[in-house]
DSSP file (Angstrom, degrees, kcal/mol; ACC not computed):
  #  RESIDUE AA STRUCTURE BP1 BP2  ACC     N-H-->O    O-->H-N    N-H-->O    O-->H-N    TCO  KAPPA ALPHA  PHI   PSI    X-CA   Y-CA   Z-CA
    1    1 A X              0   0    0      0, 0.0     2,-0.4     0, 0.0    13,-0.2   0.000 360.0 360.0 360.0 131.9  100.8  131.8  239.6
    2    2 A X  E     -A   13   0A   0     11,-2.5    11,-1.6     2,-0.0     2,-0.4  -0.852 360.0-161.7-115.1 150.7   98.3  129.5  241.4
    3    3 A X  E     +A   12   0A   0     -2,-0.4     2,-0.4     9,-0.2     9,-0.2  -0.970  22.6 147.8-120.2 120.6   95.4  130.8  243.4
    4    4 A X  E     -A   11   0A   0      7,-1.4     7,-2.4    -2,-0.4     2,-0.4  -0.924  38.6-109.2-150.6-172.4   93.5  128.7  246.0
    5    5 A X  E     +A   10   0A   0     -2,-0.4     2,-0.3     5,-0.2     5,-0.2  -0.908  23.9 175.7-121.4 127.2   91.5  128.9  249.3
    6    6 A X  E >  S-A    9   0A   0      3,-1.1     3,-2.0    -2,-0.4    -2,-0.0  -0.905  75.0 -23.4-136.7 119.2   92.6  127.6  252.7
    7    7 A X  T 3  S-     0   0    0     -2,-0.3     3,-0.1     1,-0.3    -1,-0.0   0.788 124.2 -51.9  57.1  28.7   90.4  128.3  255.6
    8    8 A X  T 3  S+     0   0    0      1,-0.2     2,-0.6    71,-0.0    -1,-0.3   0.520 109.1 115.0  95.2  -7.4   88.8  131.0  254.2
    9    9 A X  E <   -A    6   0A   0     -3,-2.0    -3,-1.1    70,-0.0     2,-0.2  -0.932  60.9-137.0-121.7 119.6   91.8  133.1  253.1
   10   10 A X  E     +A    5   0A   0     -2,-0.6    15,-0.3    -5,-0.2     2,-0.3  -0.493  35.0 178.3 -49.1 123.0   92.2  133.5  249.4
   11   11 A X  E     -A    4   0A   0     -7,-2.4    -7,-1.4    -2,-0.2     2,-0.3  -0.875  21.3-145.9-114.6 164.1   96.3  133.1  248.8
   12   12 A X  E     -AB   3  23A   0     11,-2.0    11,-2.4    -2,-0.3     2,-0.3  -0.860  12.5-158.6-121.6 159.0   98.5  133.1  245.5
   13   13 A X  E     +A    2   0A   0    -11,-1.6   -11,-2.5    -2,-0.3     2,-0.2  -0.889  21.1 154.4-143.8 135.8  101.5  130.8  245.2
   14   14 A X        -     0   0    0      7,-0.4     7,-6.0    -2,-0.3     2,-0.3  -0.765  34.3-128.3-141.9 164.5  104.7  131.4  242.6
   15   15 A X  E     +C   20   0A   0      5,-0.3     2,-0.4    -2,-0.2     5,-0.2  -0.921  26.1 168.5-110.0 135.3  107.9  130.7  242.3
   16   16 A X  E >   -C   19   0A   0      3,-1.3     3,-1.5    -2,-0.3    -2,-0.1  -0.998  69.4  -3.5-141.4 121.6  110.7  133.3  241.5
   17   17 A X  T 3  S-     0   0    0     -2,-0.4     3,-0.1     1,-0.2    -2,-0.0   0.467 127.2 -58.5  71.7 -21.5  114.6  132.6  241.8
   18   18 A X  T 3  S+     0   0    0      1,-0.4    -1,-0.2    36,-0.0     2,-0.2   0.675 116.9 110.6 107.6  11.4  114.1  129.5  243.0
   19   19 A X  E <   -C   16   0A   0     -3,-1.5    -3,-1.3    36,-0.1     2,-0.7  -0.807  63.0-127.2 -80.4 137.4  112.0  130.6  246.1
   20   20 A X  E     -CD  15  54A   0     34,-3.2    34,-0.8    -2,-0.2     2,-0.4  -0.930  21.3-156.9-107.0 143.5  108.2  130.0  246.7
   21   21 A X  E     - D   0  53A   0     -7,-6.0     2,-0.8    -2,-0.7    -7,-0.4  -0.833   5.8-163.7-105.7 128.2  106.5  133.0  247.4
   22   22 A X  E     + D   0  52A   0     30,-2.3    30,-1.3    -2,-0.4     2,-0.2  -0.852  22.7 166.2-118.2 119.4  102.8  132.8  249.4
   23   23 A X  E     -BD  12  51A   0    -11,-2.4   -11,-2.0    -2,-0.8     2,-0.2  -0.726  31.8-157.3-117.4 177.4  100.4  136.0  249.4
   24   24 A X  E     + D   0  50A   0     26,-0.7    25,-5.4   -13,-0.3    26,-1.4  -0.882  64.6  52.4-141.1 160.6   97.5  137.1  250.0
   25   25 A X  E    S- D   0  48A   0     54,-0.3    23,-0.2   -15,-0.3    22,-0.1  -0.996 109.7 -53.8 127.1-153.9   96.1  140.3  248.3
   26   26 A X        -     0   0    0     21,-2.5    22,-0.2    -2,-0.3    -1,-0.1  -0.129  64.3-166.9-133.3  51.7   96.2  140.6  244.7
   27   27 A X        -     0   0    0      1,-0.1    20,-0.3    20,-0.1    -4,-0.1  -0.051  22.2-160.7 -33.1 118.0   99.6  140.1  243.9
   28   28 A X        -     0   0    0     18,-1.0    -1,-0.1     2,-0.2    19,-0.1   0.748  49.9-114.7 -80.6 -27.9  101.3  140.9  240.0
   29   29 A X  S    S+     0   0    0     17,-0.4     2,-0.5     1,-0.3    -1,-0.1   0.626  72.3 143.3  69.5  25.4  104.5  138.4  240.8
   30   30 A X        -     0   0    0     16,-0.1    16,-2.0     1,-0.0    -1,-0.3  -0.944  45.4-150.5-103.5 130.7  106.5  141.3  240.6
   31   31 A X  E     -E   45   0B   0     -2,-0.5     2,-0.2    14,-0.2    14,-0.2  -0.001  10.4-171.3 -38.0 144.9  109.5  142.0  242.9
   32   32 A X  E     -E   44   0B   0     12,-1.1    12,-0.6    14,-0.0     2,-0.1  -0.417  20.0-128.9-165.6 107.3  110.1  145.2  243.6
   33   33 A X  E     +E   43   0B   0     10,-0.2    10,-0.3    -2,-0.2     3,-0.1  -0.298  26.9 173.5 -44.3 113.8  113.6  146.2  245.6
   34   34 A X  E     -     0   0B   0      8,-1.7     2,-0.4     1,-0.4     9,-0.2   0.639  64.9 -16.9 -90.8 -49.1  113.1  148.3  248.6
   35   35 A X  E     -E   42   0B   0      7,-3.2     7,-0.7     2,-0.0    -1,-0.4  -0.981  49.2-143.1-161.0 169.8  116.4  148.3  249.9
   36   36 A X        +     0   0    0     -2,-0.4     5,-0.2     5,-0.3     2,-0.2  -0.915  29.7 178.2-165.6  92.7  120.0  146.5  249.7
   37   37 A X        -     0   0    0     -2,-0.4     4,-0.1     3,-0.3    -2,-0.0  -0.398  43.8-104.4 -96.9 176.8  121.7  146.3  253.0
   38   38 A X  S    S+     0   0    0     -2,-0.2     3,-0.1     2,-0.1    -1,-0.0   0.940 115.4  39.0 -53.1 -53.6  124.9  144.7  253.8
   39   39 A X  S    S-     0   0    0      1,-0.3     2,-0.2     0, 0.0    -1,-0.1   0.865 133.5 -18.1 -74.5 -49.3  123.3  141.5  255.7
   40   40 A X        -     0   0    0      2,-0.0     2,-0.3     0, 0.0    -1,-0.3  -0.938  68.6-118.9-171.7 128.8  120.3  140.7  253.4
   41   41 A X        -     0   0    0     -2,-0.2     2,-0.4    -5,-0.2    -5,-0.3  -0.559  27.5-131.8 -79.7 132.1  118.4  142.8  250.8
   42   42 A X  E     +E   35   0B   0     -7,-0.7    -7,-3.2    -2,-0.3    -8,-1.7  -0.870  25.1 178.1 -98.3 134.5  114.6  143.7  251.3
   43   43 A X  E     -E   33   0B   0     -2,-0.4     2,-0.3   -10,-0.3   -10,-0.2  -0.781  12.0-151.8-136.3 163.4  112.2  143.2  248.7
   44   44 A X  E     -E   32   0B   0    -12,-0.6   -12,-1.1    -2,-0.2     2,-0.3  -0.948  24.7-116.3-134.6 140.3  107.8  143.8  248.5
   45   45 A X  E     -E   31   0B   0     -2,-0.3     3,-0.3   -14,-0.2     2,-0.3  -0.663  26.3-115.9 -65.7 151.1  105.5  142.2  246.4
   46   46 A X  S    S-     0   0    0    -16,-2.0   -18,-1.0    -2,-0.3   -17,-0.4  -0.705  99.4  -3.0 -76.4 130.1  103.5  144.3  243.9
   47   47 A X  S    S+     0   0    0     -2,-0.3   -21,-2.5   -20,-0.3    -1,-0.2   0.194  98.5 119.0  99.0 -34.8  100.0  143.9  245.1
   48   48 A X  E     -D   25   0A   0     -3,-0.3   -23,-0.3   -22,-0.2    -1,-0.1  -0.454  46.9-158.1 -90.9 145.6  100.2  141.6  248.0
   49   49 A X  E    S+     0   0A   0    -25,-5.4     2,-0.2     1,-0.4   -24,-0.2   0.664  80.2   9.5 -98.5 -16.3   99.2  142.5  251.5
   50   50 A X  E     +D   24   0A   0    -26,-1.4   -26,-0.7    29,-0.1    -1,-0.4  -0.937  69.0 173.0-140.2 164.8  101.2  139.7  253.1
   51   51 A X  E     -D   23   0A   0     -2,-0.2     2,-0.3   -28,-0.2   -28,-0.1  -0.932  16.7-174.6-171.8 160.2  103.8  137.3  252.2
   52   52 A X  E     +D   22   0A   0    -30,-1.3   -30,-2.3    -2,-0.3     2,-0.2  -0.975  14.4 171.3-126.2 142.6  106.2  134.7  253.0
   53   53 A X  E     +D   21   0A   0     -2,-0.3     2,-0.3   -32,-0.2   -32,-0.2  -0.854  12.8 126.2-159.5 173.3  108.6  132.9  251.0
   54   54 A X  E     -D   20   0A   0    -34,-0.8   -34,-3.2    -2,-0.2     2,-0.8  -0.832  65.9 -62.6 153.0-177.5  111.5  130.5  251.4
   55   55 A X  S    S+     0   0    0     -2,-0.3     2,-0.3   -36,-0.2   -36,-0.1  -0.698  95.2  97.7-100.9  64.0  112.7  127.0  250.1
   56   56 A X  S    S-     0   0    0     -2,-0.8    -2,-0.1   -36,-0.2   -36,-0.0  -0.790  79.1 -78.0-146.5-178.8  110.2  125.2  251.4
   57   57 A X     >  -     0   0    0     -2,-0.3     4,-1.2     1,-0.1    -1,-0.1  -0.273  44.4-115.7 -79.3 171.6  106.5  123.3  250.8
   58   58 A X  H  > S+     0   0    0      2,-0.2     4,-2.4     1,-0.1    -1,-0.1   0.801 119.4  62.2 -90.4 -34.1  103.5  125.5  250.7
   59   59 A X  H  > S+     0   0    0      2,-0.2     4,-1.3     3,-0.1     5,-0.3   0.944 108.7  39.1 -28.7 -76.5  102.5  123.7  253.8
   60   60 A X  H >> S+     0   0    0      2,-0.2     4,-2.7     1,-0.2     3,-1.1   0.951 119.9  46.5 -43.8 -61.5  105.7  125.0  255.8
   61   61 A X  H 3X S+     0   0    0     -4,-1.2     4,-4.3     1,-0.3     5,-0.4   0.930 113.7  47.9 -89.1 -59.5  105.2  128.5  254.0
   62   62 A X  H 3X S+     0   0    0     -4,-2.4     4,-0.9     1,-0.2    -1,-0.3   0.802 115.9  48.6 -63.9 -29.9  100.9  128.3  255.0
   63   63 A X  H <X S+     0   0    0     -4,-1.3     4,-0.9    -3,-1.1    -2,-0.3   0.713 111.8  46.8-134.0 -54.4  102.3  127.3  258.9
   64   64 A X  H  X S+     0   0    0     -4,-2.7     4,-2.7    -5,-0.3    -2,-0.2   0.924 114.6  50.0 -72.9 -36.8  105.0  130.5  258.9
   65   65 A X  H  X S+     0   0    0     -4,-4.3     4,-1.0    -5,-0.3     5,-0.3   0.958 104.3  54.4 -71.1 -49.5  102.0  132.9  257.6
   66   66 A X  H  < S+     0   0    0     -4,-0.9     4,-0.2    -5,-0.4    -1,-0.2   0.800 113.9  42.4 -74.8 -25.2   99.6  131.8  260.1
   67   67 A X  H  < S+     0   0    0     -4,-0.9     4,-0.4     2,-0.2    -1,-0.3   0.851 112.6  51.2 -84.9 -31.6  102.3  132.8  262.8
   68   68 A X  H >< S+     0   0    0     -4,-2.7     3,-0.5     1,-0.3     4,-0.2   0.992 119.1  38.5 -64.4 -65.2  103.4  136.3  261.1
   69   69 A X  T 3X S+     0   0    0     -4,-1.0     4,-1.6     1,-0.2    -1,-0.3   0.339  91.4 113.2 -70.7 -15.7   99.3  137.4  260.8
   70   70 A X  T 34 S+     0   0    0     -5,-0.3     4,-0.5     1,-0.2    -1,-0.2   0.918  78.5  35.0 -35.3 -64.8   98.7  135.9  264.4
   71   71 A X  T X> S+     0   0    0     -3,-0.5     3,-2.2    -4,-0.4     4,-1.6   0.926 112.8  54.0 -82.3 -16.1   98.0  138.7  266.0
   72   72 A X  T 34>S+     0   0    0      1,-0.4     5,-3.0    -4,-0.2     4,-0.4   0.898 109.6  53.1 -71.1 -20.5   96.2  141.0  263.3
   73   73 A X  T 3<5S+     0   0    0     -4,-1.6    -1,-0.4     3,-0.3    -2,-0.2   0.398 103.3  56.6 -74.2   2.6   93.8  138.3  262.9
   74   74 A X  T <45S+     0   0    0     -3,-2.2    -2,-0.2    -4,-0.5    -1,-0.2   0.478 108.0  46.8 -54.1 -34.4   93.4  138.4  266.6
   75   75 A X  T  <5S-     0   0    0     -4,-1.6    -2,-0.2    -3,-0.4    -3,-0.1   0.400 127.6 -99.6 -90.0 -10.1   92.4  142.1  266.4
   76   76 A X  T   5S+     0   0    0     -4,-0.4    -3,-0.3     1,-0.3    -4,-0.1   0.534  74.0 140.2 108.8   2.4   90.0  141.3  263.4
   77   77 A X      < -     0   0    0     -5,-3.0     2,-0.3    -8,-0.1    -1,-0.3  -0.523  39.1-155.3 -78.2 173.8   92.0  142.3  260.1
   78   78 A X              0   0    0     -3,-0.1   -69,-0.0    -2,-0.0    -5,-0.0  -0.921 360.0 360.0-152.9 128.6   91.2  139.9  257.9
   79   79 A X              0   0    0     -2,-0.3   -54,-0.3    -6,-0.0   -30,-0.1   0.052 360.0 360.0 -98.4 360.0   93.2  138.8  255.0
């Protein structure tokens, strides 16, 4: 797990499966299966208070997070 600072919001970065996963929180790097639907199985980080993941750069990943959290950072949560 790698930990760094981008504008002020502490994130963690691993890779799992062959996905990279980007939190913020304190994430463990454990999965933990919530549910297994038909389409596409849902899964939580241990820890994390947000995340995003995919088969992509950390760049792409830091770019999708800043749209998901748009509006609660608009209302003042802070990450």
């Amino acid at each position: 797990m790698k930990k760094f600072v981008r504008n002020g919001v502490k994130f963690t970065m691993f890779e799992k499966y062959g996905e990279t996963y980007l939190c913020t929180g304190e994430p463990t790097g454990e999965l933990k299966l919530d549910y297994v639907g038909e389409i596409c199985d849902y899964a939580t980080v241990a820890g994390a208070t947000s995340v995003v993941s995919g088969k992509c750069s950390v760049d792409e990943l830091y770019a999708e997070w800043l749209e998901r959290t748009e509006f609660y950072r608009s209302i003042g949560i802070r990450f």
